[in-house]
C-alpha positions, 0 to 999 in steps of 0.5 A: 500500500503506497502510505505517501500518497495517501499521507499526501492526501490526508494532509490536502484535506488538513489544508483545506479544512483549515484554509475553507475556515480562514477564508469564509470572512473575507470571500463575504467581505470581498465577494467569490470574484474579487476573492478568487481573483487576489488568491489566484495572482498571489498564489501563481507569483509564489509558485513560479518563483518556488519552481524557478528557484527548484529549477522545474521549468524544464521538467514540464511535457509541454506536449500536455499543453491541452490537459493544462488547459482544460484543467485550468479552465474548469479545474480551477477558474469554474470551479473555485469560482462555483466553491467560493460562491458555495462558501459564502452563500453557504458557509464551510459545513454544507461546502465540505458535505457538497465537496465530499461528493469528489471522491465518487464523481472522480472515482467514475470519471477515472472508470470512464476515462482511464479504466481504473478499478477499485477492490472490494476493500477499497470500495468499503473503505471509501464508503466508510469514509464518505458515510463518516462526512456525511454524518460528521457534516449533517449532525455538526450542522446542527450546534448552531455555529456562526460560521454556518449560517445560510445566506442564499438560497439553499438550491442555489447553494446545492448547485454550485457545490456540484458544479465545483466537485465536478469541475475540479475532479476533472482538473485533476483527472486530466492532468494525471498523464503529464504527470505520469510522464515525470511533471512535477506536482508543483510544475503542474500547480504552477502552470494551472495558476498561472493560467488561471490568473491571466483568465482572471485578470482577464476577465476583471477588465469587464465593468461588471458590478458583479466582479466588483469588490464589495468592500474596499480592501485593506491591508489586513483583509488582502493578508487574510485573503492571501493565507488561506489561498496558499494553504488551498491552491499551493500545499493542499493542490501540489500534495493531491496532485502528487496523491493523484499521480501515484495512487488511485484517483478515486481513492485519492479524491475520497481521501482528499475529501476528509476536511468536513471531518477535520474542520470540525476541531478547527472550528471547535479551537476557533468557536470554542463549542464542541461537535455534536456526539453524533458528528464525532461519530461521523468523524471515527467513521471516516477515520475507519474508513480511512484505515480500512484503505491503508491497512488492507 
């Protein structure tokens, strides 16, 4: 059993349940757009400075130059687009249930596309895993946090969860070739950035109001826009874009998809209230599940 792939996995989802916490504030203060856009910028300058410095720039296929594109385009414009608008209408608990419906979508579309099968152990674990979230996610839901609370339309919330699993399953499914060909998981994060950055910026030129900020941004709110995006697009992508490479896909998405568990002690050193029993159920359920794929 390759335990580094799947350790990389399980430290995405650290990433992402501490990153999706720190970024509920200011994606409401800024808004999806202007949010997304500051975190893109940001992360692609520090990640291609990372693979200047580790000189990673000519390990890249270019001859991949399609997959990169797909991938930046749905994988990470669309659907952190439809993840950031999901959080702030929604708030970090329903955003991590929806979420937690990658690993199945990615697991089908890695049967459909690269003929990839699971085991009977791995499929047990990761329905151990996914029944875990969503016991953690529906029952935690309900301790009345702040952070949680319902801003849009419950439908339109539903909505752009799946748009996001969907989108970014495929971006990371569709690069998993060049990095079968030796492509840094960094490179691919760097390129991907990049790409997304200039669509964004691109993008923002438009006088829309929608793309417009919601509230002037300050020095203090550009520094919490900024960290969450450097735990989520540059440690959490690199460490399951590697999981991805060497592992199997469906199995990694579902282990990737383990934040909704590991949020709820973040929130709980945050808010100071504990998860409710049958969410830390939940939580040891997944734990099993997560157990169930590593040991047998």
């Amino acid at each position: 059993m390759p335990l580094l792939p799947i350790a990389a996995a399980v430290g995405a989802s650290t990433g992402w349940a501490t990153g999706i916490v720190l970024a509920q504030q200011p994606a409401r203060r800024l808004g999806a757009f202007e949010f997304t856009r500051i975190q893109l910028t940001a992360c692609a300058a520090l990640v291609s400075l990372l693979c200047a410095l580790l000189g990673l720039w000519s390990e890249i296929p270019w001859h991949h130059w399609p997959a990169f594109a797909l991938s930046t385009l749905f994988g990470i414009l669309a659907g952190n687009l439809a993840m950031i608008e999901c959080l702030r209408l929604g708030g970090p608990r329903r955003t991590e249930l929806l979420l937690s419906l990658k690993g199945p979508v990615v697991a089908l579309m890695a049967y459909l596309w690269l003929g990839e099968t699971l085991g009977p152990w791995d499929i047990l674990g990761g329905l151990a895993v996914l029944a875990g979230i969503l016991l953690a996610v529906q029952f935690s839901a309900a301790d009345g946090s702040r952070s949680d609370a319902l801003n849009g339309d419950l439908g339109v919330v539903v909505l752009l969860g799946l748009v996001a699993v969907t989108c970014q399953g495929f971006g990371f499914l569709v690069v998993k070739p060049a990095m079968a060909d030796g492509m840094p998981p960094l490179a691919v994060s760097a390129v991907r950035l990049l790409g997304a950055a200039f669509l964004i910026s691109v993008i923002a030129l438009w006088p829309a109001r929608i793309l417009r900020p919601k509230e002037r941004l300050t020095p203090r709110l550009l520094g919490q826009t900024i960290l969450p995006g450097v735990i989520g697009y540059v440690v959490s992508t690199s460490l399951l874009l590697y999981a991805f490479a060497n592992f199997h896909a469906g199995l990694a998405a579902v282990l990737g998809s383990l934040s909704p568990v590991l949020v709820l002690p973040i929130l709980w050193l945050k808010e100071g209230r504990p998860p409710a029993p049958r969410a830390v159920l939940g939580a040891v359920a997944a734990i099993g599940g997560t157990a169930i794929i590593v040991l047998l």
